[in-house]
C-alpha positions in Angstrom: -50.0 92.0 -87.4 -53.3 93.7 -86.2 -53.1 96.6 -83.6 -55.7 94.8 -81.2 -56.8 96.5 -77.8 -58.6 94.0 -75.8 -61.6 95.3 -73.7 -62.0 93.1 -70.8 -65.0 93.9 -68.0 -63.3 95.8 -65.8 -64.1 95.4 -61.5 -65.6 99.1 -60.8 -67.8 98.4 -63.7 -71.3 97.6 -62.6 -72.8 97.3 -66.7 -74.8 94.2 -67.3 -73.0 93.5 -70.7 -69.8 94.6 -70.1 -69.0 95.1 -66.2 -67.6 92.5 -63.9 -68.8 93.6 -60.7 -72.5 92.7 -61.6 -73.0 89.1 -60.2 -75.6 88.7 -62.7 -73.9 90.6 -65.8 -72.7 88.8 -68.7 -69.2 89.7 -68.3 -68.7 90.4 -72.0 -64.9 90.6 -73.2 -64.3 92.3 -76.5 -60.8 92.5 -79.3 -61.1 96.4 -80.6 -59.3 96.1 -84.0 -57.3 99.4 -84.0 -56.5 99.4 -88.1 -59.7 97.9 -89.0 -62.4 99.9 -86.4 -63.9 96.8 -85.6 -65.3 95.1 -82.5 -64.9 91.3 -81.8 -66.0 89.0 -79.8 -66.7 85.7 -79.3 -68.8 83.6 -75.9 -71.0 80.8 -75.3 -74.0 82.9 -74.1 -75.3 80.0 -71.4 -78.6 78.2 -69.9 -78.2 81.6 -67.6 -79.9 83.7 -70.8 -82.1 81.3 -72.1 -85.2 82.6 -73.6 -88.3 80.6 -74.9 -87.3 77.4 -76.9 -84.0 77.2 -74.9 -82.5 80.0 -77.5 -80.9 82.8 -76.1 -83.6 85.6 -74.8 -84.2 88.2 -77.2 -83.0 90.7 -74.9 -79.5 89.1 -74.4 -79.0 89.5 -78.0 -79.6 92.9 -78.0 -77.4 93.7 -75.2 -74.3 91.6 -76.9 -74.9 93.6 -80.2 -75.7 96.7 -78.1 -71.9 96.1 -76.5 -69.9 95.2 -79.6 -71.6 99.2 -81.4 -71.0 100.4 -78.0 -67.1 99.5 -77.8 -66.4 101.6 -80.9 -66.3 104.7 -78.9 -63.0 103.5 -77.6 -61.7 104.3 -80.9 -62.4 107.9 -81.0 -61.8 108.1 -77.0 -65.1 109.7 -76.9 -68.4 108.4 -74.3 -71.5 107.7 -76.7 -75.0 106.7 -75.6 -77.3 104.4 -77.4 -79.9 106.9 -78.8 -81.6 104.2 -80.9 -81.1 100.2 -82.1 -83.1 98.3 -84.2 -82.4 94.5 -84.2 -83.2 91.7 -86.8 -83.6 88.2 -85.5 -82.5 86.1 -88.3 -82.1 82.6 -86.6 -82.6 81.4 -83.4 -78.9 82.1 -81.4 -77.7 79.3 -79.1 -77.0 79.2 -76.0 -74.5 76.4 -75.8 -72.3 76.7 -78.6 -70.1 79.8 -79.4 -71.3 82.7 -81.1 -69.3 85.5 -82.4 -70.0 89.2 -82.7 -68.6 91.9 -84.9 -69.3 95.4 -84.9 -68.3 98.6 -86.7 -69.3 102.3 -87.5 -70.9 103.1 -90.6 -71.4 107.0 -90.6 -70.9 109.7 -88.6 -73.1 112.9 -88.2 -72.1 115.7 -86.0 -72.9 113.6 -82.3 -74.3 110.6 -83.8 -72.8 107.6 -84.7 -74.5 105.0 -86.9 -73.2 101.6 -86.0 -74.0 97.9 -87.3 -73.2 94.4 -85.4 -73.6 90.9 -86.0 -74.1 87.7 -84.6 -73.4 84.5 -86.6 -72.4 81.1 -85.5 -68.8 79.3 -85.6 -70.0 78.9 -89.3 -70.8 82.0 -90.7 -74.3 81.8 -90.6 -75.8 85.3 -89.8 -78.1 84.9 -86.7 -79.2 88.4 -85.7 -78.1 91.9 -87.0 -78.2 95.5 -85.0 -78.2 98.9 -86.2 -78.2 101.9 -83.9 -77.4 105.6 -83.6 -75.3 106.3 -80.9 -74.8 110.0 -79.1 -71.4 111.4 -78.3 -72.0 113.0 -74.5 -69.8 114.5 -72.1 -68.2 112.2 -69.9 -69.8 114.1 -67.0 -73.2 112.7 -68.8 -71.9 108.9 -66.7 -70.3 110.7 -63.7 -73.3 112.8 -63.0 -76.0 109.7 -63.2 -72.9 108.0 -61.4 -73.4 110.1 -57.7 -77.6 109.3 -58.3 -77.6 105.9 -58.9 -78.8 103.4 -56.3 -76.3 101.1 -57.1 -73.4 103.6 -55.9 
C-alpha cells in the first residue's frame, strides 16, 4: 500500500494555488507519494480560469504545475522557491473536465532542485509539461516577507 501524505490548502494559507484563505485562490489539494516522491493531483479547473477559447488561462496552468514541483519540498522537509519554470503548452487544457497533475524531482544540485510536472487529461493525453529549478531557502526567507506583506 503506498505511503500517501495528502496536502490539503490549509486556512492561514493565503497562496493562490494552494492556500484556502484566498477567496479567489484555486484551492489546490495534492496526494505526496512518500515511496515514489511524487506529487498528484487531480481538479476540474472551472469557467473561474478560463482563458481565450474558453481553455484554461495560460497562467492557471502554470500555477497548477508550479504547485505539484512545489509540493516536493515536503519530502525533504525543506522550504524551496521557484528560481526558474519553463512550460510547454501541448494541448489546449479544459476547464470543465478533470485534469490530473503529476510532479517529481529529477536532480539535485547543492540548493537547487530541478523538478518536472504534467498535465494530461482523464486519458492520458499529455496537455502541458513544466520544468523548473527550485531554491532551498531558510524558512525565515517566508516569515521575514511574512511581517512585510500587505496581506498580513
Amino acid at each position: 500500500m503506498p505511503n500517501i501524505l495528502k496536502l490539503d490548502p490549509k486556512p492561514t494559507n493565503h497562496c493562490f494555488g494552494c492556500g484556502a484563505s484566498n477567496p479567489s485562490g484555486m484551492k489546490l489539494s495534492f496526494d505526496l507519494d512518500l515511496d515514489a516522491g511524487r506529487t498528484h493531483g487531480s481538479f476540474i479547473v472551472g469557467a473561474i480560469y478560463a482563458g481565450g477559447g474558453g481553455f484554461a488561462h495560460g497562467g492557471i496552468i502554470a500555477v497548477v504545475l508550479d504547485e505539484a514541483m512545489g509540493k516536493l519540498s515536503r519530502l525533504a522537509d525543506e522550504k524551496a522557491v521557484t528560481a526558474e519554470m519553463y512550460i510547454e503548452y501541448k494541448k489546449p487544457v479544459p476547464i470543465d473536465k478533470t485534469i490530473v497533475v503529476e510532479g517529481w524531482q529529477e536532480e539535485e544540485k547543492g540548493r537547487n532542485r530541478f523538478r518536472v510536472a504534467e498535465i494530461r487529461d482523464q486519458q492520458g493525453n499529455l496537455l502541458a509539461r513544466g520544468t523548473g529549478r527550485f531554491v532551498v531557502v531558510e524558512p525565515s526567507h517566508f516569515s521575514d516577507a511574512a511581517t512585510t506583506s500587505p496581506l498580513v
